[in-house]
N, C-alpha and C positions, 0 to 999 in steps of 0.2 A: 422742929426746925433745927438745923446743923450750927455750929457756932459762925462757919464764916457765911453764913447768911444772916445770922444777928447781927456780926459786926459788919457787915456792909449797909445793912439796915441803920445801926446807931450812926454809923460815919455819912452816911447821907443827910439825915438829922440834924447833927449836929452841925454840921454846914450851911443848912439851910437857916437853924439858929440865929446859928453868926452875923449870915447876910442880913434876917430880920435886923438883929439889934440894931448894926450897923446902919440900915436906913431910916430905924425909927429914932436913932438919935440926931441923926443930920436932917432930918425933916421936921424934928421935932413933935411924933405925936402927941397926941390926947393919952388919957390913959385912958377910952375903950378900944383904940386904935392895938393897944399894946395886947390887950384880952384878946383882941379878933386875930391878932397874930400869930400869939399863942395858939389857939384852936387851931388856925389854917395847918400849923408845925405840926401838930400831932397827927390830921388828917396824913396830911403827909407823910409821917413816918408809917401809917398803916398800911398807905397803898405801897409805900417802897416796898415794906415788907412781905405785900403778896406778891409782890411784880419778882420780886427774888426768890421768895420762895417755889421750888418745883414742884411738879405733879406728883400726885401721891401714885406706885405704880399699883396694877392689879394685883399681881402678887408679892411678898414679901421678899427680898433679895435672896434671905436665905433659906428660902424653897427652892430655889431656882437650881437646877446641873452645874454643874462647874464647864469653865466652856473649854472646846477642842484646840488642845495646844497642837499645833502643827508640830508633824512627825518629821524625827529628823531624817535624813536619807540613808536608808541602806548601805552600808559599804558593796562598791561594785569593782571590779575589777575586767580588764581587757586582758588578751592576746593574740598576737597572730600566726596561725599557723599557714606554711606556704607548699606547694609542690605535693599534695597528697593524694594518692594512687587511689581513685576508686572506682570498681568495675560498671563495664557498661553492659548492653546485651547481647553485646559478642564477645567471645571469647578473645582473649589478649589483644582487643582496644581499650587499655587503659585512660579517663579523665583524667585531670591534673587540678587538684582543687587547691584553694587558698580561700580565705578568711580570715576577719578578726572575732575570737569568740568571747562572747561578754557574758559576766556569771555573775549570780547572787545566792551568799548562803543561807542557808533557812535556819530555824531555831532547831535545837536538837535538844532531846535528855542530859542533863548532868552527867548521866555513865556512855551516853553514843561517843564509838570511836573514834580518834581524829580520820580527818581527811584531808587531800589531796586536792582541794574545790578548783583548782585548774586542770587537773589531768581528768574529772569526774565531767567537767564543763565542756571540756574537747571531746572526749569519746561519745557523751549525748550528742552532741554536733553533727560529730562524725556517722554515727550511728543512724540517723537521721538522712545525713547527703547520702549513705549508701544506699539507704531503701529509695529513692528517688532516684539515681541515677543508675541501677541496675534494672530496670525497666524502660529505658531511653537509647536507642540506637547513639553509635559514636558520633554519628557525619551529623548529630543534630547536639553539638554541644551547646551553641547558644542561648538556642531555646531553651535546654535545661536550665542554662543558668542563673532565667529568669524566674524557672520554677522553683528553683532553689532561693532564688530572692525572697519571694513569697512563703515558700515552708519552712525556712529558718528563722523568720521574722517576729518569730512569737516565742516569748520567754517561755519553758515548757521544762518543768519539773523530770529528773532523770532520775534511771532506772533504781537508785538507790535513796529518793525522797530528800540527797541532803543539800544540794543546788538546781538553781533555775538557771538554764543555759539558752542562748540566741546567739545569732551568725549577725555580722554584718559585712559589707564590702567584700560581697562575694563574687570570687570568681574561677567561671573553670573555660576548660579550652581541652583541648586534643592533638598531641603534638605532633610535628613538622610532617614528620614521615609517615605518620600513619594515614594524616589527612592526605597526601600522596597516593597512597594504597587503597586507600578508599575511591579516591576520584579514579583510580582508574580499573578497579574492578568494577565501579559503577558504569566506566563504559564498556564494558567488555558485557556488563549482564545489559543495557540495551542492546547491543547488536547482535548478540543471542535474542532477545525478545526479536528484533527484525527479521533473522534469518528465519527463526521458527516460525515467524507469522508468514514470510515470506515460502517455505516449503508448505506449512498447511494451503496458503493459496493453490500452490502448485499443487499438490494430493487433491483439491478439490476440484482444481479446472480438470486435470487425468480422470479421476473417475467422471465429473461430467460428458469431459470427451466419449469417454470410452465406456460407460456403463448408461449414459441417454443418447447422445448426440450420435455415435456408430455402435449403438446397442446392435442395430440390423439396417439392410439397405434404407427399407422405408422411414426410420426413422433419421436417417441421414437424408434423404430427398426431404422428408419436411422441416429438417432442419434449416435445409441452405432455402427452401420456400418463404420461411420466416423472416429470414434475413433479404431476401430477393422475391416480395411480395409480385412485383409485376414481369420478372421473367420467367414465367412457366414454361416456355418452351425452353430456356436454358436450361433448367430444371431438368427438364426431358435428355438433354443433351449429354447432362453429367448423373447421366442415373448410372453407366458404367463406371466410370469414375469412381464416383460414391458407393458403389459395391464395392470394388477392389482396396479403396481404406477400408471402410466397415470388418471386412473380411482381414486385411493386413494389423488393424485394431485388436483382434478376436487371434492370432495366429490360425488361421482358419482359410481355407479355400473359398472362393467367392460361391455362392450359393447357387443352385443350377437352374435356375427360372432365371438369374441374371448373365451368364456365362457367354450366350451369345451374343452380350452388349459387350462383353471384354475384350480387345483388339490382342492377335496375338504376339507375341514379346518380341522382339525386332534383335537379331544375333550381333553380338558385339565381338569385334574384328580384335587382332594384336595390338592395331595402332591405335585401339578405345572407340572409331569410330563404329556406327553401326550402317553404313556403307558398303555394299560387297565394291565396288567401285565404277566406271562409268558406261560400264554395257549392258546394255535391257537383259540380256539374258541373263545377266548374275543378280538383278534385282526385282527375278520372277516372286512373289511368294510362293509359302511350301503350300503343298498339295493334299492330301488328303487321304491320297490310292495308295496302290502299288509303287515301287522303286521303279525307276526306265531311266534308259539311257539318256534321253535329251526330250526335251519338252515336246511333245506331239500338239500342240495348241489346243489341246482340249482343257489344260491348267487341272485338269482331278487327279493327277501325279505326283509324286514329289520324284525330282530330276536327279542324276548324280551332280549334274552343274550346278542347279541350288545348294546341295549338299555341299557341294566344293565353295560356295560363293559363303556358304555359312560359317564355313571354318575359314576362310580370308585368302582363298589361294584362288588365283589367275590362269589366265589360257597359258603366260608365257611363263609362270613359276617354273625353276629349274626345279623343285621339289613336288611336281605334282605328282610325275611317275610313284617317286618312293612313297608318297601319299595313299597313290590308291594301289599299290602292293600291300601294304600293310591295312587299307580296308579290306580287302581279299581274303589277306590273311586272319581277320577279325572275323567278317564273315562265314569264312569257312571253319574257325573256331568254334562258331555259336550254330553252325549248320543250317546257315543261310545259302543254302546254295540258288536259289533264284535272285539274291543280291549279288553273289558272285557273278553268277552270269552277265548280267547288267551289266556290271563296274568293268567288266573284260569284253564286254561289247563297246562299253566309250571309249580304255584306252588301248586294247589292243584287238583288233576286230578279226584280223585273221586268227590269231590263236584262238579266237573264239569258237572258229567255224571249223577249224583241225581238233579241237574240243568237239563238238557236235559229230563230226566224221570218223573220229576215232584217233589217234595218237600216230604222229607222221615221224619215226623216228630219225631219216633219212634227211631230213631238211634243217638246212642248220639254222639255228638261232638267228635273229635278225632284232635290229631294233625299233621297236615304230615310234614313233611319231607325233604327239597329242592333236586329234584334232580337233577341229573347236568348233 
């Protein structure tokens, strides 16, 4: 037992003494009153003295470890670096990084050289933000930044084993003008994506056009059947039609099983119209046959007056004469002499027939006439 558990033991004792005496003199006992008192006191001081006394422990104190003194804290140290350049995965979009870098130095050998554990703590750092954001497009600086939150976050031993380095209050961005340049090369590459989608359309619907849809007549009739399920007799109607695209598709002549669907081309006058103008004669169609002077109502001719109504000249053109001189003259260039005759049969009919009789030199020139 320890002393100050004997003496808290004696001084409870003796207290308790005291108080006996004390009332066995004012009550006046007996003297076995004084015997029985005595005994209760010692009782008493036995139980005081297990009541104080402690547990005996299992094992002896000085078996026991020595216990864990709490370690004192590491010297740490901050700094903050601001505005540092570090690359993205484009070429000259520069990041703009800033942080506070926090360091701790490790134990070294008595002969390791000094160092520099801020300039060692920064380049780990740094070292660190540039492998992360040189795999990161510019126009997504935020994002980065967040990834940089995260992979800076953890105290992480540098390249030379003699500090532990971590980032805090990180931040990076991408300045003014670049973010400028970016947003509008970004619209410039959408509307390139539009346009090109926009021309592949068009290269697509062309060759459908033109390599299914007017591959050939027939498949140009079943095209527009497709789309015009219940007019087959329309269908019927534009089978000429639909040859001569099909054909104009193909730079190619309409095909000859369709040719006599094809209406023929209607002559277009000085004045754009395709009118020879308002007299049935000049708006005979051409003919087929031989050249002749004026339409015999058999229509298997072609007329010098359609001929004339084709090229845009009138009964009363003052240039019809000089016209059909110079068909004459064409004519007798290319040794058409039975379209000579003709053309001097419509406009001068007696020299025609001094032609036929033989050469009148005796008669003098005269003017005739156009007749109509």
């Amino acid at each position: 037992m320890s002393s100050g558990h004997k003496a808290m033991t004696l001084f409870v004792t003796v207290i308790l003494g005291l108080l006996l005496v004390i009332l066995g003199l004012c009550a006046d006992w007996p003297r076995w009153a004084w015997a029985a008192s005595a005994g209760l006191l010692a009782v008493i001081g036995v139980v005081t003295n297990r009541v104080l006394t402690p547990k005996r422990e299992p094992f002896p104190r000085e078996l026991l470890p020595e216990p864990d003194l709490p370690l004192p804290d590491a010297a740490r140290q901050d700094q903050r670096v601001t505005h540092v350049a570090l690359p993205s995965s484009v070429a000259d979009y520069d990041f703009s990084f800033s942080a506070t870098v926090r360091w701790l130095v490790l134990d070294a050998p008595s002969d390791a050289p000094y160092i520099n554990p801020a300039g060692l703590a920064i380049d780990a750092v740094l070292q660190r933000a540039r492998a992360a954001t040189a795999q990161q497009p510019p126009h997504r600086s935020a994002f980065v930044q967040h990834q940089l939150d995260g992979a800076l976050a953890t105290m992480r031993v540098d390249a030379t084993g003699r500090v532990l380095a971590m980032a805090l209050d990180v931040s990076l961005n991408l300045p003014e003008h670049d973010r400028e340049r970016l947003a509008k090369l970004s619209d410039v590459r959408k509307d390139e994506d539009v346009w090109e989608h926009e021309r592949k359309y068009e290269r697509s619907k062309r060759a459908y056009l033109g390599e299914d849809v007017l591959k050939d007549t027939g498949s140009a009739v079943v095209w527009w059947l497709s789309r015009n399920e219940k007019e087959v007799e329309g269908a019927v109607d534009r089978i000429g039609l639909l040859a001569r695209l099909s054909a104009a598709a193909k730079n190619e002549t309409v095909a000859p099983p369709f040719e006599h669907l094809v209406p023929p081309p209607r002559p277009v006058f000085p004045d754009g119209t395709t009118d020879a103008g308002t007299s049935a004669d000049w708006q005979r169609p051409y003919g087929t046959g031989d050249l002749t002077a004026s339409d015999n109502g058999s229509g298997d001719g072609l007329t010098v007056d359609s001929l004339l109504a084709w090229f845009g000249f009138s009964t009363d053109d003052a240039d019809v004469d000089l016209f059909a001189e110079r068909l004459i003259n064409l004519a007798s260039a290319h040794g058409k002499t039975e379209a000579v005759d003709e053309i001097k049969r419509r406009f001068e009919p007696e020299r025609a027939e001094q032609a036929d009789d033989g050469p009148d030199e005796s008669a003098p020139p005269q003017d005739d006439e156009t007749s109509t």
